[in-house]
C-alpha angles and dihedrals in degrees: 000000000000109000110272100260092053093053108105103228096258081051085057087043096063091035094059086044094058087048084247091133144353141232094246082055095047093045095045083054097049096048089046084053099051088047088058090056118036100120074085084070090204102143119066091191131012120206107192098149088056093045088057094045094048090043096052078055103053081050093057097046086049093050072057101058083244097134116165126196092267091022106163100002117136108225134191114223121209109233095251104077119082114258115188106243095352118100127262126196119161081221092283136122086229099070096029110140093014107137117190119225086210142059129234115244095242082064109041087054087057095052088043091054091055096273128149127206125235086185148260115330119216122250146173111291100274090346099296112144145049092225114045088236094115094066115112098226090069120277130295120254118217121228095233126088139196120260099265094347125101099199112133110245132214119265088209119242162326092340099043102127094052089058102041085058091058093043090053103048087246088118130004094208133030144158132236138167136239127214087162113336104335083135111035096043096048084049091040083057103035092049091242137112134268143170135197111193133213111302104267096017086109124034132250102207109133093005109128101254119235093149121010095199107039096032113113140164116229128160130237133212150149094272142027090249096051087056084046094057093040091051099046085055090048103044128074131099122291123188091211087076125049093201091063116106117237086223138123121274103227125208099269092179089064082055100072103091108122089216103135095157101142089012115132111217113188130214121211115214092199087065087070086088117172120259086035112144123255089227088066089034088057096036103044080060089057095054087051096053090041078060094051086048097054097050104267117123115221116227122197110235133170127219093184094185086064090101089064106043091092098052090040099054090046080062102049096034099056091042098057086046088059099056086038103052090044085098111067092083098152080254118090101020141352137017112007120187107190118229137180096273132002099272091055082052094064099036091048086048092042092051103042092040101043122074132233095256088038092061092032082061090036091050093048094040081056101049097054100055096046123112111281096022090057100088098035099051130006089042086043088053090054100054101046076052084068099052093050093054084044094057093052087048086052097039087050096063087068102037145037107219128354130238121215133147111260099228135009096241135004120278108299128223121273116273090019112123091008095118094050118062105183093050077049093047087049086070086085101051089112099040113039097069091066092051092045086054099048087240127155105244126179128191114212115187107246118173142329137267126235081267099060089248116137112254115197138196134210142234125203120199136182111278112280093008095101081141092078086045089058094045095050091045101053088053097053083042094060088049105053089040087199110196106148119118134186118280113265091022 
């Protein structure tokens, strides 16, 4: 057998159940592995006494015949989902210390499923940023290097320290969140896989809010099937939120079969965008022919409010951070820096606790939804919003599933584009129509650049079909064949 930490987590399901290892052995890897590598500084907080005894527990329920979906696999959580009486930060100074005395429901269905926890992964502050380089416990680095060349490189974000885990061997499942591409760009740049559902197909109850209405909990993984099996354990309704969808969870693992004969894939001629790379150019054309190959017809298809996702998103988003954030006020939880009178306490808290990319966000949030702004800027949002959803709703009478590259270029190196916000925010592109439209989006690692560096690219589906998603993605994934890892790990 590979060594543990190589397994996929199907491959560790079958392995526990042959008696060929154990959770305490899977854990004890995995925790040997993450103290080898912590200059990656991907964990905020690591847990390893509560992964063993949560291990020596899924053993036992096992020696019972009790075996749940994820039952024994060891699992990284990003640090915005509530943890009882482990910390949660949201990778800010203003909730540092704060420790729930619940568990989010995303978590509690995992543990409830058989899953351990490694610990809590680092992440941009509130889930601002596409490199991991906003949290206040230092930035994320990402496994991969460039060919001859020893920069750190970005993990992507916010998510980046979910996916650097994977990439390194430290997990070999964790979950994330999307806003509007926190999943699919950190997998895109660490050559792993990630998913981010329909909007409302996993809860957000006791998931730390940026955007109410854009925020939502996906998993990430080596292959297509692991995400399906991590997914299938995270999704369902809960009445605790009121975004979740009252609908079946189907068996997404079944769905991995990577047979697209009959499927329609389109191909959206907006997403050609200038200054685009000739690396995604070439290997989103590739993606398209390992489809063809594999019996899908590709259908050309155009979603013309593509060219103002980007500037919509950095209205609504904002905006919803603004009302969110409001909250952390240094009076009910975390920091608190005193002042004269109550106003000069929140401003002093707010100050010393918020980033600089987390008030640049709060000031323009603000500022949109202010008299006067309103109208001109956060209702017109909403309405070019429409019409985006409106162009997948149109595109999908014609096609199955879409094709489009993950991110406009590999992972960069760390401190590039930092000092300028708007090159940072064009990282989405790609990503954040498919959030603005609710829609369920996977990254599968396809090929690499001329600097050794993973490339992906992304499938759409229709809401609440990530079963055609899966399907489409498996098959992209036996084509590529993507094996390559990052050198050390």
């Amino acid at each position: 057998m590979a060594a543990l930490t190589d397994l996929t987590i199907a491959e560790m399901g079958t392995a526990l159940a042959k008696g060929e290892t154990t959770s305490v052995a899977l854990a004890e890897a995995f925790i040997a592995q993450t103290e080898k590598h912590r200059r990656l500084n991907a964990y905020v907080v690591e847990t390893p006494e509560q992964a063993i005894t949560m291990a020596k527990a899924s053993d036992a329920r096992r020696g019972r015949g009790e075996v749940g979906l994820l039952e024994g696999i060891p699992l990284a959580i990003k640090d915005l989902f509530c943890t009882e009486g482990v910390q949660t930060t949201a990778g800010s100074k203003i909730l540092e210390g704060f420790k729930p005395t619940y568990e989010s429901t995303i978590t509690a269905k995992l543990w409830k499923a058989g899953a351990t926890m490694l610990g809590k992964t680092n992440m941009d502050e509130f889930a601002m940023g596409s490199s991991n380089m906003t949290s206040y416990f230092g930035g994320v680095e990402n496994p991969w290097k460039r060919s001859g060349e020893n920069r750190p490189l970005v993990p992507g974000g916010s998510s980046g320290g979910s996916a650097a885990v994977i990439a390194a061997r430290m997990a070999p499942g964790s979950t994330g969140t999307d806003t509007g591409g926190s999943i699919r760009q950190p997998a895109s740049f660490c050559g792993i896989v990630g998913i981010k559902p329909t909007y409302g197909r996993c809860s957000r109850w006791g998931v730390v809010a940026f955007s109410s209405s854009l925020d939502q909990a996906g998993p990430f993984a080596h292959t297509v099937k692991d995400t399906a099996l991590l997914l299938q354990a995270m999704a369902g309704h809960d009445p605790k939120d009121s975004t979740s969808a009252p609908l079946p969870v189907p068996d997404f693992a079944a769905a991995c079969t990577g047979d697209v004969r009959g499927l329609r894939i389109g191909i959206p001629r907006e997403y050609r965008m200038d200054g685009m790379s000739d690396e995604i150019e070439t290997l989103w054309a590739q993606g398209i022919d390992m489809l063809k190959a594999a019996g899908a017809t590709t259908v050309d298809i155009s979603l013309p409010h593509t060219k103002y996702a980007l500037a919509t998103y950095y209205i609504i988003a904002p905006a919803e951070a603004s009302s969110n954030l409001a909250r952390y006020d240094g009076v009910r939880f975390g920091l608190r820096v005193p002042g004269g009178n109550l106003p000069e306490m929140y401003e002093n808290t707010r100050a010393a606790g918020f980033g600089a990319e987390v008030r640049r966000r709060v000031l323009i949030g603000t500022y949109v939804l202010s008299a006067g702004y309103y109208d001109a800027y956060y209702k017109k949002a909403q309405r070019v919003r429409a019409l985006i959803a409106r162009d997948f709703k149109q595109a999908f009478e014609v096609c199955d599933a879409i094709l489009t590259p993950t991110a406009p270029t590999a992972a960069f190196a760390s401190g590039e584009k930092m000092d300028d916000p708007v090159t940072m925010y064009l990282n989405d592109v790609f990503t954040v129509p498919t959030s603005m439209a609710g829609l369920p989006g996977i990254s599968v690692p396809v090929g690499l650049d001329k600097d050794g560096l993973p490339l992906g690219l992304q499938l759409i589906g229709r809401a609440f079909d990530e079963e055609t998603v899966f399907k489409a993605a498996s098959a992209l994934e036996q084509a590529a064949k993507f094996t390559a890892r990052p050198a050390g790990f």
